[in-house]
C-alpha positions as CSV (number, residue, x, y, z in Angstrom):
1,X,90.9,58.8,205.0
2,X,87.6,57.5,204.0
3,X,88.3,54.0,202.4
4,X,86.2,51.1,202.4
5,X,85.3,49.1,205.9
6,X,86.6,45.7,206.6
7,X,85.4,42.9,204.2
8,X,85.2,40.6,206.6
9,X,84.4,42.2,209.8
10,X,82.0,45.0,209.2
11,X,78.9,44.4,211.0
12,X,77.1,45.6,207.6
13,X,79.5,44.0,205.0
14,X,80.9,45.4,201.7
15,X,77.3,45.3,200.2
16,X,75.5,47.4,202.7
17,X,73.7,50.6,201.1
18,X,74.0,52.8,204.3
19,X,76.0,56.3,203.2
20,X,79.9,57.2,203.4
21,X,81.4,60.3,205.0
22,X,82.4,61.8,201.8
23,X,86.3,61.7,200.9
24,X,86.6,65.3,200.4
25,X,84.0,67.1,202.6
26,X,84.1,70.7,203.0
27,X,83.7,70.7,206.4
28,X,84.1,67.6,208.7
29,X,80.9,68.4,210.6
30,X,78.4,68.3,207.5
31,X,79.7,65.2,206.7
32,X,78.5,63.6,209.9
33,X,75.3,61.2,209.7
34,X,73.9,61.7,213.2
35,X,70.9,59.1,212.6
36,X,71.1,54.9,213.1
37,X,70.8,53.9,209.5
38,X,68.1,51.5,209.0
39,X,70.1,49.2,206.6
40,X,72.0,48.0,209.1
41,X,71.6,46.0,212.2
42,X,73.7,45.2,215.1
43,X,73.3,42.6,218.0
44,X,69.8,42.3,219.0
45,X,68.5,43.6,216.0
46,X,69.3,47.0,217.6
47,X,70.0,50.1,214.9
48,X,73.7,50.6,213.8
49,X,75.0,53.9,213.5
50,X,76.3,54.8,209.7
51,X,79.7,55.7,210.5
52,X,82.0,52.6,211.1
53,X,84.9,52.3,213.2
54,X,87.4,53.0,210.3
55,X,84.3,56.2,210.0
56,X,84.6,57.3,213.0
57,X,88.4,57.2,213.0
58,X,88.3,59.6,209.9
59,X,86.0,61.7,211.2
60,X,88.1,62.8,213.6
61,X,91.2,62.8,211.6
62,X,89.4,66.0,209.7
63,X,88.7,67.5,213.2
64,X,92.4,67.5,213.8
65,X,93.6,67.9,210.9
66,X,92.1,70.6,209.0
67,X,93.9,70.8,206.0
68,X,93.2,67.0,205.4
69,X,90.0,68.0,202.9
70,X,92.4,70.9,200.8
71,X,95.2,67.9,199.7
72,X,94.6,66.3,196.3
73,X,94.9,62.8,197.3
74,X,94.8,62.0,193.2
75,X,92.2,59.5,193.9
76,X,93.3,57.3,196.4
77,X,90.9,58.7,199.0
78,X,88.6,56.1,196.6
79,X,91.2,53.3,196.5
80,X,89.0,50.9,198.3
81,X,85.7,52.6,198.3
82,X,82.9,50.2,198.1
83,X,82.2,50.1,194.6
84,X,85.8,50.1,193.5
85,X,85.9,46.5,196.0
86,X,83.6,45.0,194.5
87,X,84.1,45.8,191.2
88,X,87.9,44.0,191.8
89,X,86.2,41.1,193.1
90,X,83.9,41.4,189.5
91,X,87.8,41.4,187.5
92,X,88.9,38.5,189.1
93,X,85.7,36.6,188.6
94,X,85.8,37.9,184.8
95,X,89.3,36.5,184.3
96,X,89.0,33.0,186.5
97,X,85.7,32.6,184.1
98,X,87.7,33.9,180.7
99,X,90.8,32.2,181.6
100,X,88.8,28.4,182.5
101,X,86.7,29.2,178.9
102,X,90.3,29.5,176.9
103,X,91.6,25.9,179.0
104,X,88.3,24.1,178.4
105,X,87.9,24.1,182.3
106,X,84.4,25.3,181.9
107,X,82.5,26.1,178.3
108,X,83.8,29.1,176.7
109,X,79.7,30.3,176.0
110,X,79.3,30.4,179.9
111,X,83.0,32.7,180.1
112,X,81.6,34.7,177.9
113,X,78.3,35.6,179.5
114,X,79.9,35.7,183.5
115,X,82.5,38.2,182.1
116,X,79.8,40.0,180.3
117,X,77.8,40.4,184.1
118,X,81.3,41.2,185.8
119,X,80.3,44.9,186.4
120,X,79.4,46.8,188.9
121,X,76.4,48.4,186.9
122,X,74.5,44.9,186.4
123,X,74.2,44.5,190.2
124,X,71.1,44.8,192.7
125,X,72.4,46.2,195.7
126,X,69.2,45.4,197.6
127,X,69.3,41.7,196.7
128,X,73.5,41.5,197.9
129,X,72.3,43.4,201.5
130,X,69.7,41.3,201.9
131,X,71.7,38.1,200.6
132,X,74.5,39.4,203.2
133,X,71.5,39.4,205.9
134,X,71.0,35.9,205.1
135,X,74.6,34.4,204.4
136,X,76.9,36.4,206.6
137,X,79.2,35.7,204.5
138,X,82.0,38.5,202.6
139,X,81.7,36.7,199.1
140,X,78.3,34.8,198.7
141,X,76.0,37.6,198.0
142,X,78.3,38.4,195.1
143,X,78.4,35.2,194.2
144,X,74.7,34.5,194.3
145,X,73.8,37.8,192.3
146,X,76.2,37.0,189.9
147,X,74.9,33.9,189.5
148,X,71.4,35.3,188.9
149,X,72.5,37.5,186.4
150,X,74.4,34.5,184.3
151,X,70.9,32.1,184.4
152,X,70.6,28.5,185.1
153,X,72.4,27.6,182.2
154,X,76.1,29.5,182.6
155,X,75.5,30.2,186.2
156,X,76.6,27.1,187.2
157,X,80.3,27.8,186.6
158,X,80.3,31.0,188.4
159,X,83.5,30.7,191.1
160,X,84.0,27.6,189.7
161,X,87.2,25.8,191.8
162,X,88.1,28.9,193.5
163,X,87.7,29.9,197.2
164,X,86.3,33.2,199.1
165,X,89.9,34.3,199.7
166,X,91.1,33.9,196.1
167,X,89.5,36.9,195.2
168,X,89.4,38.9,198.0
169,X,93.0,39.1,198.9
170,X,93.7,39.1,195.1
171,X,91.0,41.5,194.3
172,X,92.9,44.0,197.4
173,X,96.1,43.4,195.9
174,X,95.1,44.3,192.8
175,X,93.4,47.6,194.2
176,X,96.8,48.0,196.1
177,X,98.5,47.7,192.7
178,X,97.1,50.4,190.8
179,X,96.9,52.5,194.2
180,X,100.8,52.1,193.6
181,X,101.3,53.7,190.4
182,X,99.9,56.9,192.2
183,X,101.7,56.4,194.7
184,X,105.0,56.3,192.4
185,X,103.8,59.6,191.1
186,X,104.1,61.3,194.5
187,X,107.4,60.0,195.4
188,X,108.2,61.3,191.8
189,X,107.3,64.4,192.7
190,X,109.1,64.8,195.9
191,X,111.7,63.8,194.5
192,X,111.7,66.4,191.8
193,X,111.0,69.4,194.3
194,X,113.6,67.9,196.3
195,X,116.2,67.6,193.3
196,X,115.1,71.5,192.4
197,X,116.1,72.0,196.4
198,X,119.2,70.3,195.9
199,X,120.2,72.5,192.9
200,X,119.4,76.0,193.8
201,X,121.2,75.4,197.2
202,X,124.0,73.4,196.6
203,X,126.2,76.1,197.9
204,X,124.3,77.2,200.5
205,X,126.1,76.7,203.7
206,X,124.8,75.6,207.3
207,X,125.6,73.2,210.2
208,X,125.8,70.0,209.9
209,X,124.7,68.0,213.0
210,X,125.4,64.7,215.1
211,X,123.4,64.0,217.8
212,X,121.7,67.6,217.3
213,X,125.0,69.1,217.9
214,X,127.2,70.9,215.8
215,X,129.6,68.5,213.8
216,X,130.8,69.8,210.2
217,X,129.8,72.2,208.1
218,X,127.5,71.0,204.7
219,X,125.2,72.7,202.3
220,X,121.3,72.5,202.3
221,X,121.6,70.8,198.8
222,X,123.6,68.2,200.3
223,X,121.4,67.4,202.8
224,X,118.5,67.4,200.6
225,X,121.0,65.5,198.3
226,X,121.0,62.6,201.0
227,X,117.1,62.3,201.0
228,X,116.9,61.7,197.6
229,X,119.3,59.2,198.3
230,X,117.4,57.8,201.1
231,X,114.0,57.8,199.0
232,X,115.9,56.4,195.7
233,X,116.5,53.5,197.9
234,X,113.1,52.9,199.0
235,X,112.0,52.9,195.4
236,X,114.4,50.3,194.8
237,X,112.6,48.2,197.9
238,X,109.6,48.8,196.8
239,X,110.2,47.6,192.9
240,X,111.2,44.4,194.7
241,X,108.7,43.5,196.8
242,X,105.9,44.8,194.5
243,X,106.7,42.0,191.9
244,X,106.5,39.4,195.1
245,X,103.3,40.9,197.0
246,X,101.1,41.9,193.7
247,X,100.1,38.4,193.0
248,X,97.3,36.4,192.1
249,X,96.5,33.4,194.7
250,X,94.1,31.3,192.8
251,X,94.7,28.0,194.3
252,X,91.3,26.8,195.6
253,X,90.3,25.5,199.0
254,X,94.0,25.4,200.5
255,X,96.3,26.2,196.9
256,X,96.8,22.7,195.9
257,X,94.1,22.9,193.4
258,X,92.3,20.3,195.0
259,X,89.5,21.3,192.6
260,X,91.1,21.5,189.4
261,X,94.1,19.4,189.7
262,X,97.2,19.9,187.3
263,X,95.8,22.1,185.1
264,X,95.5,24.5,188.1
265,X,99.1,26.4,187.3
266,X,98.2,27.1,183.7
267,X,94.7,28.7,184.5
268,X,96.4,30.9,187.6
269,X,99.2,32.3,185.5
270,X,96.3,33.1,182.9
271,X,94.1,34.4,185.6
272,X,97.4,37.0,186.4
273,X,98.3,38.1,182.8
274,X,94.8,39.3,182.8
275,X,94.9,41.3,185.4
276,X,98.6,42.3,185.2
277,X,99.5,40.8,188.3
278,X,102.2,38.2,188.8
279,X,101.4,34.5,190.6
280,X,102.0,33.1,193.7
281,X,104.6,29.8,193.4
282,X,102.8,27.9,195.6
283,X,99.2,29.4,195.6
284,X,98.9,28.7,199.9
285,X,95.9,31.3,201.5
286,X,98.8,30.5,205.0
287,X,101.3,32.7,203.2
288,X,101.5,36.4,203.9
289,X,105.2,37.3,204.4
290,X,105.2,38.5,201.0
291,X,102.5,41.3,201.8
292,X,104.3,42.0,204.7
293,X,106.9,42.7,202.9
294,X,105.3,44.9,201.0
295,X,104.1,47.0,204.0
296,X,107.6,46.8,205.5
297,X,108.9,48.5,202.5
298,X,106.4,51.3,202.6
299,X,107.0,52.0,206.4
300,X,110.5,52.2,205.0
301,X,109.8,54.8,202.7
302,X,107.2,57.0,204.9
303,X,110.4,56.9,207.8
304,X,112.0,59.3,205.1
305,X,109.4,61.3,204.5
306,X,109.0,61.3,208.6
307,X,112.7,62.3,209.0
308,X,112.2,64.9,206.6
309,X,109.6,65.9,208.5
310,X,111.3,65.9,211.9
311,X,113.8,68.1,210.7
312,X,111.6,70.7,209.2
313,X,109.9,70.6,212.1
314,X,112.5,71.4,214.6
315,X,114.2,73.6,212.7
316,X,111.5,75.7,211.6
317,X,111.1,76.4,215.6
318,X,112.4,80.5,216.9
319,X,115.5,78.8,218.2
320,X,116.5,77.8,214.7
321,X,114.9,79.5,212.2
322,X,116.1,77.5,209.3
323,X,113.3,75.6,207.5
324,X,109.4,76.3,207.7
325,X,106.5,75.4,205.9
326,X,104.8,78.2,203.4
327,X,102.4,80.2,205.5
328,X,99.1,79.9,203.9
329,X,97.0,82.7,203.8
330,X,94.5,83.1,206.1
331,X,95.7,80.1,208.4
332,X,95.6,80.0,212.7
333,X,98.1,78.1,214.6
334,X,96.5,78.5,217.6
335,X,92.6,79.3,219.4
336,X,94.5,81.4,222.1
337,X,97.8,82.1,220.9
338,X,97.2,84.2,218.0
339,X,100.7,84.8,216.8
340,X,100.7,80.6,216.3
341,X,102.1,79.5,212.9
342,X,102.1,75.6,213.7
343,X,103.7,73.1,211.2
344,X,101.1,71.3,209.7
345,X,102.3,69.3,207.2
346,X,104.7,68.1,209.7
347,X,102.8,66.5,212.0
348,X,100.3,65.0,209.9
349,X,103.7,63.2,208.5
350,X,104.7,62.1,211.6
351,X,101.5,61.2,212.6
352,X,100.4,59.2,209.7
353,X,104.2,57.7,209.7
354,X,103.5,56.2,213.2
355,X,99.9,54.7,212.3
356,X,102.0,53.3,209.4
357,X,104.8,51.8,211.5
358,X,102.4,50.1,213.9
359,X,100.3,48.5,211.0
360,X,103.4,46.8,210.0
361,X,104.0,45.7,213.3
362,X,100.3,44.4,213.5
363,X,100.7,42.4,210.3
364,X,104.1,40.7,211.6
365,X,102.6,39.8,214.3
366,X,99.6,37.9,213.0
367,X,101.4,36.4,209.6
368,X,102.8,32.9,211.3
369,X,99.3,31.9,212.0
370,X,98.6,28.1,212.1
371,X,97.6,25.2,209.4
372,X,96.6,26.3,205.4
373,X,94.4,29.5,206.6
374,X,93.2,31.5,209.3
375,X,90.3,33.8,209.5
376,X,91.5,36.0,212.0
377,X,94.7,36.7,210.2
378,X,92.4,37.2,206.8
379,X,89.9,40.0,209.0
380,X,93.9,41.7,209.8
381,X,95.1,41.5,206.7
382,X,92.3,42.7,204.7
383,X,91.6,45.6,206.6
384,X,95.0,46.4,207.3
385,X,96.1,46.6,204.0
386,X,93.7,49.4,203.2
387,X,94.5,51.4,206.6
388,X,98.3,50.6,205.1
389,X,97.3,52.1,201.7
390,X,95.7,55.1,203.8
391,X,98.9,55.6,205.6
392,X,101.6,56.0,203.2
393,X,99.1,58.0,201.3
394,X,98.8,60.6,204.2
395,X,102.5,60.6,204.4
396,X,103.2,60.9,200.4
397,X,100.8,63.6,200.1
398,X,101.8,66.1,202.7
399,X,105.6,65.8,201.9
400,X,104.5,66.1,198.4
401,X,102.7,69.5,199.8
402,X,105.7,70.4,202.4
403,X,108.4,70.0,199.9
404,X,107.1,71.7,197.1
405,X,106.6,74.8,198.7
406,X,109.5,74.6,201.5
407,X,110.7,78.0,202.3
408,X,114.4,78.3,203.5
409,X,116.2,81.5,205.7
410,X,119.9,81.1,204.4
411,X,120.6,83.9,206.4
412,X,119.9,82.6,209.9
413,X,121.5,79.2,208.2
414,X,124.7,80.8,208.3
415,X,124.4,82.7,211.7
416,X,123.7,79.2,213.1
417,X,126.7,78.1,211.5
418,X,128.7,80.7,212.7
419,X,127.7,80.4,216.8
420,X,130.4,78.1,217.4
421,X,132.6,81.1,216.4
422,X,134.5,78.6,213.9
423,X,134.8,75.7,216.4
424,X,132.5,73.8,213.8
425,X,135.6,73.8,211.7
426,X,137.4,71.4,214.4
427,X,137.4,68.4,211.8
428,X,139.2,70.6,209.5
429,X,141.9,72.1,211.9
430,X,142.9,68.5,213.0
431,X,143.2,67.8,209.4
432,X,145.4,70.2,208.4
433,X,147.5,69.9,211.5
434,X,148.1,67.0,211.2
435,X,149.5,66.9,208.1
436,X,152.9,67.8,209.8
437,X,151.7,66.6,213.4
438,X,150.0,63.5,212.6
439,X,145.9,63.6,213.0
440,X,146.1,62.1,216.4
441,X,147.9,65.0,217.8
442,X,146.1,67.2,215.6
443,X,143.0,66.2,217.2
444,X,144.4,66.1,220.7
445,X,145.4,69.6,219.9
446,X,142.5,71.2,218.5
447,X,140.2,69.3,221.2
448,X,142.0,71.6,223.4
449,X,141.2,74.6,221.8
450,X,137.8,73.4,222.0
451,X,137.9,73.0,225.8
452,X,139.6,76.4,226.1
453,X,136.7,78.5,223.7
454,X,133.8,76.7,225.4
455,X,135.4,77.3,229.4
456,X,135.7,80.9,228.5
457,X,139.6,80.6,228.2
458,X,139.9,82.1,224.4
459,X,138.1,82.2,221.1
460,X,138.3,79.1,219.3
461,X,140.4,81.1,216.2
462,X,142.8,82.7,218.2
463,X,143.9,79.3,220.5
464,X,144.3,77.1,217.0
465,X,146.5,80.3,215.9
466,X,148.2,79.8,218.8
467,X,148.9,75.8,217.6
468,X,152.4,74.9,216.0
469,X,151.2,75.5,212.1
470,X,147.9,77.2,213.5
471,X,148.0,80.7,212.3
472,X,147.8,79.7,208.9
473,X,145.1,77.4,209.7
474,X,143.1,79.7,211.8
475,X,143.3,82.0,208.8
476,X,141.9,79.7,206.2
477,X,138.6,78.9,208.5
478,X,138.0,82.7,208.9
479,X,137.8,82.7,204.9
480,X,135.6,79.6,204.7
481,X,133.4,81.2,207.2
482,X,133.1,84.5,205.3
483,X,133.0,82.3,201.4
484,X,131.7,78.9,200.9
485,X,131.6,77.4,204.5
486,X,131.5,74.3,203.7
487,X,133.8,70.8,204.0
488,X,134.2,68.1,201.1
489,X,132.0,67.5,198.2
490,X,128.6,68.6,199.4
491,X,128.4,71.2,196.3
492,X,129.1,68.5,193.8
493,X,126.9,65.7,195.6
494,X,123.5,68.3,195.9
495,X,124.2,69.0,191.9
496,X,124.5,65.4,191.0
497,X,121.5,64.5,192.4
498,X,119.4,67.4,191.7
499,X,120.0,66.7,188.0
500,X,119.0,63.1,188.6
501,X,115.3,63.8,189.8
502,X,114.7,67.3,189.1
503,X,113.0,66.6,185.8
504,X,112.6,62.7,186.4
505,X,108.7,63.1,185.6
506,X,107.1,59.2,184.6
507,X,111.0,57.8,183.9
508,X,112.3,55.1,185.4
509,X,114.1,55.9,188.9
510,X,117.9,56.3,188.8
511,X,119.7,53.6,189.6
512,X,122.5,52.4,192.1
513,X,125.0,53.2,189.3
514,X,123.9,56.4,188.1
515,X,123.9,57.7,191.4
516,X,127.5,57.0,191.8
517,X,129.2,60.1,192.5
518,X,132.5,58.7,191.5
519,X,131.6,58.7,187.9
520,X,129.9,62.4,188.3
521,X,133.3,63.4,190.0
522,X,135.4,62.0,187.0
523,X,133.3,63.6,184.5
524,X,133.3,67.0,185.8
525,X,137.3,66.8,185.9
526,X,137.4,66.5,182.4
């Protein structure tokens, strides 16, 4: 995914001019600059290639992954372009200056003509490379243009109190925060092919499985039922740990306001009202647990979409037959093995899932750093939270893509179902035998049934007829085996949560309580 590069450790900086494979390229090889760019320059003043690291990663993330460039990534393949960084940094410049001018922290003439400069449009990107050239610095160049652009007179209070990582880990939040709400929309989407899923197959039987063995038999809808479920509850984590991670640190030099002393809360929680952000309590740059939080609660949400994945693609193998992705016209599986249909969607979940998890893991790793800040946890940080925001969007995107367009065989669902020759209906027999026998010696009973169909002994039918109170039993799986084949509520659970999310469009997600299936239940008695 072709996001910005590091803020802090590019060897060209966020204000170099050198080109950017484009985000949607019609062919990964045009997109390749195969010339050392002349703007920027390595150790011993040697020629840097264009592409950087993150470049070169992405680069070869179209190689393998073809359909990468045919997803519509709504925008968030520009997330953390260049411009869109640096025209965050510009918003929380505009609302330090604005929110200082309405305290009397600086005069409100001089937050009036830095906000009026806080654009993009107004900047020389020669000056900031060759300001970056000079300073080495992630922020100064910024800083020093926008001080040009305000004059002597108002340039003055430019950044005034603040510190470097004030606005660039507020300015990334703040890019993670409106990445979000597209990201919302994704996961509302899934959600809504997966609640149409849910509906249409709610009585559609097949095997259930533990430990990828036969254990009960369920519907499809319930088991598209249960990830709703799953993703409703990463909604919830996210809504949580949004409202602690998207917030504005605007404490100065180590978040005591050192610089502006007690009038320092006030201009923060002015600072965040203008850019829609909450505050950090204690405004430390040390503090990252809540980011990490954050990140935690995505991986948590791309492991659904990953076990969603997992099963679609196992299942969608010969040996199964159950769930597969839609062909798409024209596609090749394979270079040699022409009759390849590969799941692609799949593994560019799965893949991207994994990235995702190990970010995390990267971030939790690095966030106990020592004393009030650390730049080698900021160089982590910063650029991990855009690979992060690359991640889940990868993941969200290609379920988006697998589940509106997954393409069930309910026929070879219930011949799978069926290979056990009824044996899947063990759970059942003990049940009902042991409503005279007591369920331990139901199970004891039907267990050896079990032995005796799988050792060749007898079908599994015929030795429960054989069971005190078995004939009767043996007769009612046949019929569940020729009708509904299924066990418990499955039917009623895939209907109440298709009608949940099916049309949940830009409303709120359902909550704990409305996805109680008790009250459902006691409704549709009535």
């Amino acid at each position: 995914m072709a996001m910005c590069r590091s803020i802090t450790s590019s060897a060209c900086g966020p204000w170099a001019t050198a080109s950017i494979s484009s985000p949607t390229p019609t062919s990964p090889i045009s997109s390749i600059p195969l010339t050392p760019s002349s703007e920027c320059v390595g150790q011993g003043g040697l020629p840097r290639l264009v592409l950087s690291p993150r470049e070169f990663r992405d680069m070869g993330t179209e190689f393998n992954d073809a359909l990468s460039s045919q997803f519509d990534f709504r925008g968030l393949r520009e997330a953390f372009a260049p411009q869109a960084m640096y025209q965050a940094f510009l918003d929380i410049e505009k609302a330090v200056a604005l929110a200082q001018g309405e305290l009397g922290i600086i005069p409100a003439a001089s937050a009036d003509v830095i906000a009026s400069h806080c654009h993009h449009d107004h900047l020389d990107p020669a000056r900031l490379d060759a300001d970056y050239r000079t300073t080495r610095h992630p922020l100064m160049p910024l800083i020093n243009e926008l001080v040009r652009l305000c004059g002597p007179v108002h340039g003055g209070y430019v950044h005034w109190g603040i510190t470097t990582q004030n606005v660039i880990q507020t300015g990334l939040l703040l890019l993670a925060h409106r990445a979000q709400g597209t990201l919302d929309g994704l996961l509302r989407d899934i959600l809504s092919h997966l609640g149409r899923l849910a509906r249409a197959h709610a009585a559609t039987p097949m095997a259930g499985r533990t430990h990828y063995r036969h254990a009960v038999p369920i519907t499809f809808g319930f088991k598209a039922a249960v990830w709703i479920e799953e993703l409703l509850q990463a909604a919830d984590r996210l809504a949580e740990a949004r409202q602690r991670c998207f917030t504005v640190m605007a404490g100065g030099a180590v978040g005591c306001y050192s610089a502006l002393g007690a009038i320092g809360p006030e201009f923060q929680s002015r600072v965040a009202a203008r850019l829609g952000m909450g505050e950090m309590a204690v405004p430390s740059r040390a503090i990252r647990t809540h980011i990490c939080e954050y990140v935690n609660a995505l991986s948590l949400l791309a492991s659904v979409c990953h076990r969603i994945a997992e099963e679609v693609y196992q299942t969608s193998s010969e040996e199964y037959g159950e769930l597969s992705e839609k062909r798409l016209e024209g596609s090749i599986g394979s270079s040699t093995m022409p009759q390849k249909i590969n799941p692609v969607h799949c593994y560019g979940i799965i893949a991207n899932s994994n990235r995702l998890y190990s970010l995390a893991g990267m971030l939790m790793a690095s966030a106990h750093r020592p004393y009030e800040s650390d730049g080698s946890t900021n160089q982590l940080f910063e650029d991990g939270l855009v690979d992060v925001i690359a991640a889940i969007s990868d993941v969200l995107v290609r379920t988006e893509a697998l589940t509106r367009d997954l393409d069930l065989d309910t026929l070879r669902m219930r011949e799978n179902l069926e290979l056990s020759h009824g044996a899947i209906f063990g759970e059942y027999a003990m049940m009902r035998l042991g409503e005279t026998l007591g369920k331990h010696k139901g199970h004891e009973l039907v267990h050896e049934a079990a032995v005796a169909a799988a050792t060749g002994k007898g079908a599994f039918l015929d030795e429960v007829a054989l069971l005190p109170g078995g004939a009767a039993v043996s007769a009612e799986i046949q019929t569940k085996l020729t009708q509904d084949g299924a066990n418990g509520i499955c039917k009623e659970y895939a209907l109440h949560y298709g009608a949940l999310v099916e049309h949940i469009g830009t409303g709120p997600f359902p909550t704990v309580e409305q996805r109680s299936i008790g009250a459902y239940l006691r409704s549709a008695a009535q």
